[in-house]
N, CA, C and O atoms as a GROMACS GRO file, in nm:
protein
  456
    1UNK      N    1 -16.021   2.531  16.037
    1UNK     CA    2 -16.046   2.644  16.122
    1UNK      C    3 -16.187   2.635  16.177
    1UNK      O    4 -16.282   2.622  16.100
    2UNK      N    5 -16.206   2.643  16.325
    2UNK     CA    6 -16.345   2.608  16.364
    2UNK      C    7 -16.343   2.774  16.408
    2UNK      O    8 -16.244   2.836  16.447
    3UNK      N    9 -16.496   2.834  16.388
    3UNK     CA   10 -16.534   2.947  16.423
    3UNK      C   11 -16.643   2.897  16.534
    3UNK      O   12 -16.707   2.793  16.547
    4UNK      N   13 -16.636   3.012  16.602
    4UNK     CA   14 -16.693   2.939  16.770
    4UNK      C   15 -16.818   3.083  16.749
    4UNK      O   16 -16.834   3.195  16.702
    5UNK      N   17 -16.889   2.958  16.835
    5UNK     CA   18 -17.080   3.048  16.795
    5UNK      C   19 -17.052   3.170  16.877
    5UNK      O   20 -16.971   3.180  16.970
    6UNK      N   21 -17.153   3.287  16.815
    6UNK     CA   22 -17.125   3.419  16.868
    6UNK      C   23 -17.157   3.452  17.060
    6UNK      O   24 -17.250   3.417  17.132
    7UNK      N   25 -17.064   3.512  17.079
    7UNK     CA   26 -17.075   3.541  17.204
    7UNK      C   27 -17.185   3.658  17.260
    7UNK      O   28 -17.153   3.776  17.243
    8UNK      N   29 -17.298   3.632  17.318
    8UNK     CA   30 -17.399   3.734  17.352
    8UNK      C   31 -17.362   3.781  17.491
    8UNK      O   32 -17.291   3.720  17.570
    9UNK      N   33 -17.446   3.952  17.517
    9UNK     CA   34 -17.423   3.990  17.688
    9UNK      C   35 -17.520   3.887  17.731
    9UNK      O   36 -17.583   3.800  17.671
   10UNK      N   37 -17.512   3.926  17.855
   10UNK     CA   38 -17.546   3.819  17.962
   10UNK      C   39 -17.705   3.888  17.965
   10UNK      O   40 -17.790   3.812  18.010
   11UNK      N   41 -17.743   3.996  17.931
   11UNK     CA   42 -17.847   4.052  17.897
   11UNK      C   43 -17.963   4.008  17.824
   11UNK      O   44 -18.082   4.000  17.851
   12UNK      N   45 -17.859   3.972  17.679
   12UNK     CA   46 -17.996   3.984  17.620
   12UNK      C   47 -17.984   3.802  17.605
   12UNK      O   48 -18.021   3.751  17.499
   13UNK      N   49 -17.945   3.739  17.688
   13UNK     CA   50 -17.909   3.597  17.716
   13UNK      C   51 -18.063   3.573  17.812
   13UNK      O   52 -18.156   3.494  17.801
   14UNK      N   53 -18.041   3.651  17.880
   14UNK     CA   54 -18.158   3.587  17.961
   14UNK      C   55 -18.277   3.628  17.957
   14UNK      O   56 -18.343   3.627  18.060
   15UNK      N   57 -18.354   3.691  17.788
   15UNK     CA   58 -18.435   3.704  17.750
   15UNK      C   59 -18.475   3.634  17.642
   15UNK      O   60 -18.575   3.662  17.577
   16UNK      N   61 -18.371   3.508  17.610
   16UNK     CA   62 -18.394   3.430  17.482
   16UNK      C   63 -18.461   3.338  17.550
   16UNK      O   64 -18.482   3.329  17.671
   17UNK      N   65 -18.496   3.266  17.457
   17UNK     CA   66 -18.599   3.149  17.511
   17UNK      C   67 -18.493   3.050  17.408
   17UNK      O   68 -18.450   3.061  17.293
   18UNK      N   69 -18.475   2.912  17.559
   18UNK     CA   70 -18.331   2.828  17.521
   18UNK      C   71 -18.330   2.722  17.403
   18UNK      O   72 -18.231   2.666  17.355
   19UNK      N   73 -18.471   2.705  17.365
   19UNK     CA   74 -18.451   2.641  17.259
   19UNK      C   75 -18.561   2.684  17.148
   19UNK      O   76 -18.668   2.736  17.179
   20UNK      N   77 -18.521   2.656  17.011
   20UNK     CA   78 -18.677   2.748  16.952
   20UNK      C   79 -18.637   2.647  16.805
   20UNK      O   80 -18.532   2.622  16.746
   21UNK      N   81 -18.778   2.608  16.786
   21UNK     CA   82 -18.799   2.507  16.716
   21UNK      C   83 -18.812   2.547  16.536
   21UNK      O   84 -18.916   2.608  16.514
   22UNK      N   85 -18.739   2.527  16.431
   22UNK     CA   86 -18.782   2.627  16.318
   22UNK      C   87 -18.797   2.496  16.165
   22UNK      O   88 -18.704   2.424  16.127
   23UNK      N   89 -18.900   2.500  16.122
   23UNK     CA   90 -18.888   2.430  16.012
   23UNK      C   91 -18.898   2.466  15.905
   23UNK      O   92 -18.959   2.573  15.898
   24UNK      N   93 -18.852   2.409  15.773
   24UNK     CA   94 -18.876   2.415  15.667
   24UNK      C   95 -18.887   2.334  15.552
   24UNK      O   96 -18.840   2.221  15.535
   25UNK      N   97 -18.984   2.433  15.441
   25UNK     CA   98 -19.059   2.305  15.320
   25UNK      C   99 -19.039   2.359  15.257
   25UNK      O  100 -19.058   2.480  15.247
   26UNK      N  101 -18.946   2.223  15.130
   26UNK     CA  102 -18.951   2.259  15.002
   26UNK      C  103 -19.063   2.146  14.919
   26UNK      O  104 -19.167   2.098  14.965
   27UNK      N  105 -19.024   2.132  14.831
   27UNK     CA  106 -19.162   2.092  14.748
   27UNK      C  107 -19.132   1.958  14.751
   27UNK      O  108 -19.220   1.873  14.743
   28UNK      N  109 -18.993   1.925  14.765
   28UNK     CA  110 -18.963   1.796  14.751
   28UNK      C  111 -18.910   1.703  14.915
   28UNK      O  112 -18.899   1.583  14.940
   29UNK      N  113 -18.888   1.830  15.002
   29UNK     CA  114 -18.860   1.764  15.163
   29UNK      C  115 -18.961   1.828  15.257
   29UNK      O  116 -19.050   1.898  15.208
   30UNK      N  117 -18.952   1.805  15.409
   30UNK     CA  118 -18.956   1.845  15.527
   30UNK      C  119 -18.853   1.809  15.587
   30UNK      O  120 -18.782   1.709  15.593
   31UNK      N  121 -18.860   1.955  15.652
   31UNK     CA  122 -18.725   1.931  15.796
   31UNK      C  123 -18.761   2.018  15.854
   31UNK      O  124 -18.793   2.130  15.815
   32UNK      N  125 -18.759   1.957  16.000
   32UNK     CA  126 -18.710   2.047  16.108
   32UNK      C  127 -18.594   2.019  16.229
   32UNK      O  128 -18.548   1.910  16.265
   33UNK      N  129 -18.561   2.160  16.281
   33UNK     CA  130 -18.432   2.128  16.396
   33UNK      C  131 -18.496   2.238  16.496
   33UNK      O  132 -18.575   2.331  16.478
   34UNK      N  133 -18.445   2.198  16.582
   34UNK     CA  134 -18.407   2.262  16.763
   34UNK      C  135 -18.270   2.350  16.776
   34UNK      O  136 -18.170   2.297  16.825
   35UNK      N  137 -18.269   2.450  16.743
   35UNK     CA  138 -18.160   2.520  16.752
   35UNK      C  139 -18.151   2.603  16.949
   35UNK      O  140 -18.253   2.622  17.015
   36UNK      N  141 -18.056   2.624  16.981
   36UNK     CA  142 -17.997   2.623  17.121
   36UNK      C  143 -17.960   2.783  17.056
   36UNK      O  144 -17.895   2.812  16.955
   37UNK      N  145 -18.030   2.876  17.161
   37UNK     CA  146 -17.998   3.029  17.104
   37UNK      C  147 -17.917   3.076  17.172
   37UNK      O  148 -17.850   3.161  17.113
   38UNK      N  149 -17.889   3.056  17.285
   38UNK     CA  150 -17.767   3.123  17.371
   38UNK      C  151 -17.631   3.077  17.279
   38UNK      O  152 -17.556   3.166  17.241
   39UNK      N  153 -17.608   2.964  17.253
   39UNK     CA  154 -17.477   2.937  17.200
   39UNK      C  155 -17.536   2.941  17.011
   39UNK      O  156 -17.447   2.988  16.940
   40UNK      N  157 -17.634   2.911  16.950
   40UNK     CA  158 -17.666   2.933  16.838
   40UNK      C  159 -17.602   2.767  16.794
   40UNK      O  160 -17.522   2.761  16.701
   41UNK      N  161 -17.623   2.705  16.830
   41UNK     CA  162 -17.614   2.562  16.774
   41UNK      C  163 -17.740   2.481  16.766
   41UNK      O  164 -17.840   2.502  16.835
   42UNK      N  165 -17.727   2.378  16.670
   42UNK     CA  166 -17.824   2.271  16.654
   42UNK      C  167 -17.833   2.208  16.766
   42UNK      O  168 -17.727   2.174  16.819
   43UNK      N  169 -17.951   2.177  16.827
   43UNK     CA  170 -17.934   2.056  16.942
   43UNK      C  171 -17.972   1.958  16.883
   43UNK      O  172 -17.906   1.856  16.904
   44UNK      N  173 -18.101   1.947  16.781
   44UNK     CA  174 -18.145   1.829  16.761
   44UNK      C  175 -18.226   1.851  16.611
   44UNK      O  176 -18.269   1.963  16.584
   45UNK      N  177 -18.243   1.738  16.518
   45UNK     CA  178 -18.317   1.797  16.406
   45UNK      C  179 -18.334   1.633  16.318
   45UNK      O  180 -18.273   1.529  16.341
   46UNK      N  181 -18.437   1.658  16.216
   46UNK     CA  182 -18.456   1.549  16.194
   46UNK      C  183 -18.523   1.619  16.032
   46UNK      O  184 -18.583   1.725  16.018
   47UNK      N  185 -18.487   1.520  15.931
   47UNK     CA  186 -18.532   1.582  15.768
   47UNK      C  187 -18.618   1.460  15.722
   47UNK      O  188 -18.639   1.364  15.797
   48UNK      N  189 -18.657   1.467  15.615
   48UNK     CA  190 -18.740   1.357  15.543
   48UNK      C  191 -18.594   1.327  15.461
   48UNK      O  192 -18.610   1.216  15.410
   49UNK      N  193 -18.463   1.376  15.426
   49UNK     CA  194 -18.382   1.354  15.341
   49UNK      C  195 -18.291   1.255  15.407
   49UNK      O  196 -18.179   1.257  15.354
   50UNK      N  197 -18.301   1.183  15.490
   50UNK     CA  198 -18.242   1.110  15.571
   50UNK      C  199 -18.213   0.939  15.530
   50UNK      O  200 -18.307   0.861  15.514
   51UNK      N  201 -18.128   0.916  15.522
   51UNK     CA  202 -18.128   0.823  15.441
   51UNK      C  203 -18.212   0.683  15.512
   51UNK      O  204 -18.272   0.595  15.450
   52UNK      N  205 -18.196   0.695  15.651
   52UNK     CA  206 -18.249   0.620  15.744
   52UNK      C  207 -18.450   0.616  15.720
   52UNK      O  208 -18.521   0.518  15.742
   53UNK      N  209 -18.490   0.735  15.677
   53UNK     CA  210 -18.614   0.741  15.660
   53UNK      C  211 -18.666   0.775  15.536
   53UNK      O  212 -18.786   0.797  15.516
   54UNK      N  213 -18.586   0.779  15.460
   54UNK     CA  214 -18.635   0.717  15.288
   54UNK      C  215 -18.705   0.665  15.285
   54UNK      O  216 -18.821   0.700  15.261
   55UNK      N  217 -18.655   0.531  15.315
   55UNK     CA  218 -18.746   0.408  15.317
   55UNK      C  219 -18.848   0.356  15.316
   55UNK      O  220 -18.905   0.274  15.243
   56UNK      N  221 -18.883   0.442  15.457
   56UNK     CA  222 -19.051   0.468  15.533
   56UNK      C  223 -19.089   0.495  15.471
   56UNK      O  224 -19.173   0.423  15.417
   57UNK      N  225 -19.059   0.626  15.419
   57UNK     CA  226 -19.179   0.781  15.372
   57UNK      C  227 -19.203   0.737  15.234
   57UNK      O  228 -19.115   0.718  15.150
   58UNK      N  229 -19.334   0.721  15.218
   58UNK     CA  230 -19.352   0.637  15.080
   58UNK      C  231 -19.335   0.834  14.959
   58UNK      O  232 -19.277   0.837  14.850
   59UNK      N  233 -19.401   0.958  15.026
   59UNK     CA  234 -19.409   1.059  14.980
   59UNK      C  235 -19.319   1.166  15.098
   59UNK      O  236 -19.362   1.196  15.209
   60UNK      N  237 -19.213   1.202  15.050
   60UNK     CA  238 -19.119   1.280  15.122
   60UNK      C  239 -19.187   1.434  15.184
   60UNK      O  240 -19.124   1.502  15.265
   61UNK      N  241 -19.304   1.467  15.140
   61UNK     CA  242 -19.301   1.620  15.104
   61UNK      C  243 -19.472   1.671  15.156
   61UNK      O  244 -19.504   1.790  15.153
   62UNK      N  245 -19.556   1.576  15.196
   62UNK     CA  246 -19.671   1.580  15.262
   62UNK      C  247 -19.723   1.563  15.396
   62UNK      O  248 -19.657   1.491  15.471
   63UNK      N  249 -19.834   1.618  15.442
   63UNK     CA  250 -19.839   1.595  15.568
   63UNK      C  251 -19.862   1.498  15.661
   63UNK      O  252 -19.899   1.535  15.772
   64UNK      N  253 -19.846   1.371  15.637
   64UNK     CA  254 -19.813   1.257  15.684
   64UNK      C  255 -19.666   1.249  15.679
   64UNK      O  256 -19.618   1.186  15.773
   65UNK      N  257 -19.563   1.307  15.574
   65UNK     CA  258 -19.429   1.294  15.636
   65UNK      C  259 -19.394   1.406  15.713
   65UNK      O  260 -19.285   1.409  15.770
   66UNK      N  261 -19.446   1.467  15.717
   66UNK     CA  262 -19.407   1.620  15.817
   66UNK      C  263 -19.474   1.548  15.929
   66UNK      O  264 -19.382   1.516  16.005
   67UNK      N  265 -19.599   1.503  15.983
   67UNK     CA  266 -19.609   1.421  16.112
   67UNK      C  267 -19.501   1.347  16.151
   67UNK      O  268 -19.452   1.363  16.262
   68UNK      N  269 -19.449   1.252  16.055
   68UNK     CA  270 -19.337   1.135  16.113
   68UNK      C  271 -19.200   1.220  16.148
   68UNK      O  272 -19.125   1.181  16.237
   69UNK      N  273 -19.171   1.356  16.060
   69UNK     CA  274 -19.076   1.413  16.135
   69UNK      C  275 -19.076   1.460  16.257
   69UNK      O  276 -18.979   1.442  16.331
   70UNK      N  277 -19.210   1.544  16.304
   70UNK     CA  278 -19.201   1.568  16.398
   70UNK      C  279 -19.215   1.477  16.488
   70UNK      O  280 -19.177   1.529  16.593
   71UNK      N  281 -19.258   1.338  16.515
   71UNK     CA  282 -19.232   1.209  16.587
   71UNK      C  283 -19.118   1.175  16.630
   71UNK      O  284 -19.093   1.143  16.747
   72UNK      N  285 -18.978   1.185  16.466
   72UNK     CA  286 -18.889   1.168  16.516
   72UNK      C  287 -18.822   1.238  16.567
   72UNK      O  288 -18.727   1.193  16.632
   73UNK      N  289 -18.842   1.355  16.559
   73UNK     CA  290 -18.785   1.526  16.637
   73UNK      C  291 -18.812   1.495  16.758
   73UNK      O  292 -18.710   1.524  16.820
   74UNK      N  293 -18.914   1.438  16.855
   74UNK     CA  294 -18.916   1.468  16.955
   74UNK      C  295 -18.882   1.362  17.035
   74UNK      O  296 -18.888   1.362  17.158
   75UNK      N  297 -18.843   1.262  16.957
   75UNK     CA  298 -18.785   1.152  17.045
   75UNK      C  299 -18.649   1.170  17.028
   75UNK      O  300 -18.575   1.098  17.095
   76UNK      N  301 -18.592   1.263  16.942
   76UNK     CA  302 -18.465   1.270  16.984
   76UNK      C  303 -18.452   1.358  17.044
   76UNK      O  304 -18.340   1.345  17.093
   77UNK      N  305 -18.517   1.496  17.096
   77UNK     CA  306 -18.511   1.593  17.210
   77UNK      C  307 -18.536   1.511  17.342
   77UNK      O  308 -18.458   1.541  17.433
   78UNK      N  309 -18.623   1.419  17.369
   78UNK     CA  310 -18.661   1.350  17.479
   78UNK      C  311 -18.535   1.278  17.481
   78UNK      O  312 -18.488   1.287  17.595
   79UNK      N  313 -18.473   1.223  17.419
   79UNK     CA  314 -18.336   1.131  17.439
   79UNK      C  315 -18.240   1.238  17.516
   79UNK      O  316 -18.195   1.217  17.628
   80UNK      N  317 -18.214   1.369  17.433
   80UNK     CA  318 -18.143   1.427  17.481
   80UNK      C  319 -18.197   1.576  17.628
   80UNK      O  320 -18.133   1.672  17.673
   81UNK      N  321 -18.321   1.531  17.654
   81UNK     CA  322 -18.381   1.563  17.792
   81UNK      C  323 -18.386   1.708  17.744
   81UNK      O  324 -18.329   1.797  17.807
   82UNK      N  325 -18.453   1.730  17.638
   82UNK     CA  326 -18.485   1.870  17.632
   82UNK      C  327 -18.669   1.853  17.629
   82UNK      O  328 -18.730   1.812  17.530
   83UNK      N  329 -18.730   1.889  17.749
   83UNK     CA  330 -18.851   1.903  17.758
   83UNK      C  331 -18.924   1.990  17.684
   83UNK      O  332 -19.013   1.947  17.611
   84UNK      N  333 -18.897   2.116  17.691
   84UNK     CA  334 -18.992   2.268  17.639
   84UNK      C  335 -18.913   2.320  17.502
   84UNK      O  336 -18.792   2.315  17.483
   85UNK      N  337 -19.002   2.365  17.423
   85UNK     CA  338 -18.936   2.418  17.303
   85UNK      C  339 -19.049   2.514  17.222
   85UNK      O  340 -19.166   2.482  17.203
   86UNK      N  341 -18.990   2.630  17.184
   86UNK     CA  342 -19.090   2.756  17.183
   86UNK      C  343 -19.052   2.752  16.978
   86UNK      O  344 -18.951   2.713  16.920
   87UNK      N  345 -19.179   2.807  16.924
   87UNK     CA  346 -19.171   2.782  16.800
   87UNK      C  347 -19.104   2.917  16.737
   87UNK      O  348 -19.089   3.012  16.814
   88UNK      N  349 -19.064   2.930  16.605
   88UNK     CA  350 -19.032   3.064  16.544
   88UNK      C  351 -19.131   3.004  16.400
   88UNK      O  352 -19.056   2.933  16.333
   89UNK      N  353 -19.224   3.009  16.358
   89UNK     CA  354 -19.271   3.042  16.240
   89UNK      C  355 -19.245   3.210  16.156
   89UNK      O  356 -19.260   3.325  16.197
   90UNK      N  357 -19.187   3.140  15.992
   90UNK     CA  358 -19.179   3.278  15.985
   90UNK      C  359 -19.352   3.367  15.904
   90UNK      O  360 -19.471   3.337  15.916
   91UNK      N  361 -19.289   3.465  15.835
   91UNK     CA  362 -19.402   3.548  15.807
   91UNK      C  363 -19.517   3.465  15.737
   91UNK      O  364 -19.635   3.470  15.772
   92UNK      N  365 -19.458   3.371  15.611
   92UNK     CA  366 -19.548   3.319  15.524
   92UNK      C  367 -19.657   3.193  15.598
   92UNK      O  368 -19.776   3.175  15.570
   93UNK      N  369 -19.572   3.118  15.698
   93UNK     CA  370 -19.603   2.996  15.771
   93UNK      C  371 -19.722   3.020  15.865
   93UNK      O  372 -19.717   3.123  15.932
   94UNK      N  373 -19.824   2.943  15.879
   94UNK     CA  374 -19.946   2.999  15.899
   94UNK      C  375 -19.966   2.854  15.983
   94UNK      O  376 -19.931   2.750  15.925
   95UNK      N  377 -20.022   2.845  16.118
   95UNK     CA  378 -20.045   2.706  16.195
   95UNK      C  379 -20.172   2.636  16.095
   95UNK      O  380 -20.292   2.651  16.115
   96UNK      N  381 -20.114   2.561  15.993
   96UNK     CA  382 -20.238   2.508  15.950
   96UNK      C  383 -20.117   2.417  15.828
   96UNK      O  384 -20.017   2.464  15.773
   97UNK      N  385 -20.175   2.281  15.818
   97UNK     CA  386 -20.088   2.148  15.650
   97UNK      C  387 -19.953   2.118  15.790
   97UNK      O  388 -19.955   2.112  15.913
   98UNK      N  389 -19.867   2.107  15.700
   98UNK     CA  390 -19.746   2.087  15.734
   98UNK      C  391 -19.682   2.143  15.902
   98UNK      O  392 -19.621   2.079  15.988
   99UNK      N  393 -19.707   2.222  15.900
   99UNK     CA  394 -19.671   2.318  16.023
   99UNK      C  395 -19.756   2.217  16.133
   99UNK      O  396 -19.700   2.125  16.194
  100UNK      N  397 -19.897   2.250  16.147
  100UNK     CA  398 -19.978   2.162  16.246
  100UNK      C  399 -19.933   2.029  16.231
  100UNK      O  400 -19.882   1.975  16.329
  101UNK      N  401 -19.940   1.991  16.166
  101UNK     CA  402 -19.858   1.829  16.145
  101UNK      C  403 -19.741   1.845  16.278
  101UNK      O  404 -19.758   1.830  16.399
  102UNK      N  405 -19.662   1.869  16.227
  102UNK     CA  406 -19.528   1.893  16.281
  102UNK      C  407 -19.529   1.898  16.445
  102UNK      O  408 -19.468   1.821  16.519
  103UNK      N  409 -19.617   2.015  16.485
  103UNK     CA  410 -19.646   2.068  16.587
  103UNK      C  411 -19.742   2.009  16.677
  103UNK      O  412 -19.760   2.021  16.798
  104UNK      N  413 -19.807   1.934  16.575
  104UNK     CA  414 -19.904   1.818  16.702
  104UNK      C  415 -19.848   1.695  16.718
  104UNK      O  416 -19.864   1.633  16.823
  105UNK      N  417 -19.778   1.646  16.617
  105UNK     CA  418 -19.672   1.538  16.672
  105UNK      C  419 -19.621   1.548  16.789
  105UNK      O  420 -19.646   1.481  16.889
  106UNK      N  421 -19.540   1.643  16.772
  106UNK     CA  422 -19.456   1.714  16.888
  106UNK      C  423 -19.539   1.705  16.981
  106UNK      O  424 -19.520   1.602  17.047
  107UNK      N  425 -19.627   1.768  17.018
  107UNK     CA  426 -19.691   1.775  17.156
  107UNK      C  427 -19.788   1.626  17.190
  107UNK      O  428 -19.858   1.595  17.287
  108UNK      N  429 -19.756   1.558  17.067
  108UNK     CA  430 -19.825   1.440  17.150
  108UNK      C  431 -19.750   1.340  17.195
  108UNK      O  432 -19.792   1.257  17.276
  109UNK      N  433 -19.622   1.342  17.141
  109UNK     CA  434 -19.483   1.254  17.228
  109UNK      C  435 -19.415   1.321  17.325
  109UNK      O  436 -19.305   1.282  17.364
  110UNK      N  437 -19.510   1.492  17.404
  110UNK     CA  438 -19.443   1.495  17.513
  110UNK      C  439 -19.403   1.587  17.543
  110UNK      O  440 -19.402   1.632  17.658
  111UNK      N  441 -19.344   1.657  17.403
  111UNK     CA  442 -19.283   1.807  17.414
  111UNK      C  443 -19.386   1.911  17.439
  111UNK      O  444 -19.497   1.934  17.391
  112UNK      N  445 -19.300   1.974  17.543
  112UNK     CA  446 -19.420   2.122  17.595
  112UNK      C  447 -19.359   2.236  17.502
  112UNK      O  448 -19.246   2.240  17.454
  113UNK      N  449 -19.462   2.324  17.488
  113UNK     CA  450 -19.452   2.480  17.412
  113UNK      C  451 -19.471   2.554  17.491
  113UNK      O  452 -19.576   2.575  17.552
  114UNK      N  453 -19.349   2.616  17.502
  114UNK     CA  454 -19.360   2.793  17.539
  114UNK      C  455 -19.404   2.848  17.488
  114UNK      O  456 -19.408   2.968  17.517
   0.00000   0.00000   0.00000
């Protein structure tokens, strides 16, 4: 049974901002994804739990692997031609370790912030 992403008015559609970038840390990963808010799907996302980047990451959970995620985050938004992407940090997340990591990657392979 596939459940189909929620249907919004056309209202409050064109006050979302179309893509919004959200990460998260546990003690032992980083990840972040590009979620698509009009339809509420993943567009794009990239983890340190990846089996493809094991390998690399000599330490899964620091800010040198939170840089390489966001490296590879934004070359797969650029693959898939998503230019601009607006952040959601939540309450505790503060632009500073992990977060800035993440976020200056990003903007140095290209991606613009709303």
């Amino acid at each position: 049974m596939v459940i189909p992403p929620p249907v919004r008015a056309a209202r409050i559609v064109n006050y979302l901002k179309p893509y919004v970038l959200k990460m998260h840390f546990t003690n032992k990963y980083v990840s972040a994804q590009v979620i698509h808010t009009p339809t509420a799907t993943v567009a794009s996302s990239a983890s340190s739990q990846e089996k493809a980047l094991k390998s690399s990451l000599e330490i899964k959970r620091d800010v040198a692997a939170a840089g390489k995620i966001g490296k590879i985050l934004a070359e797969r938004l650029l693959l898939k031609d998503i230019p601009a992407v607006s952040v959601h940090l939540k309450r505790e997340q503060k632009y500073h370790g992990k977060v800035k990591a993440v976020i200056d990657s990003l903007r140095e392979a290209g991606v613009k912030f709303i």
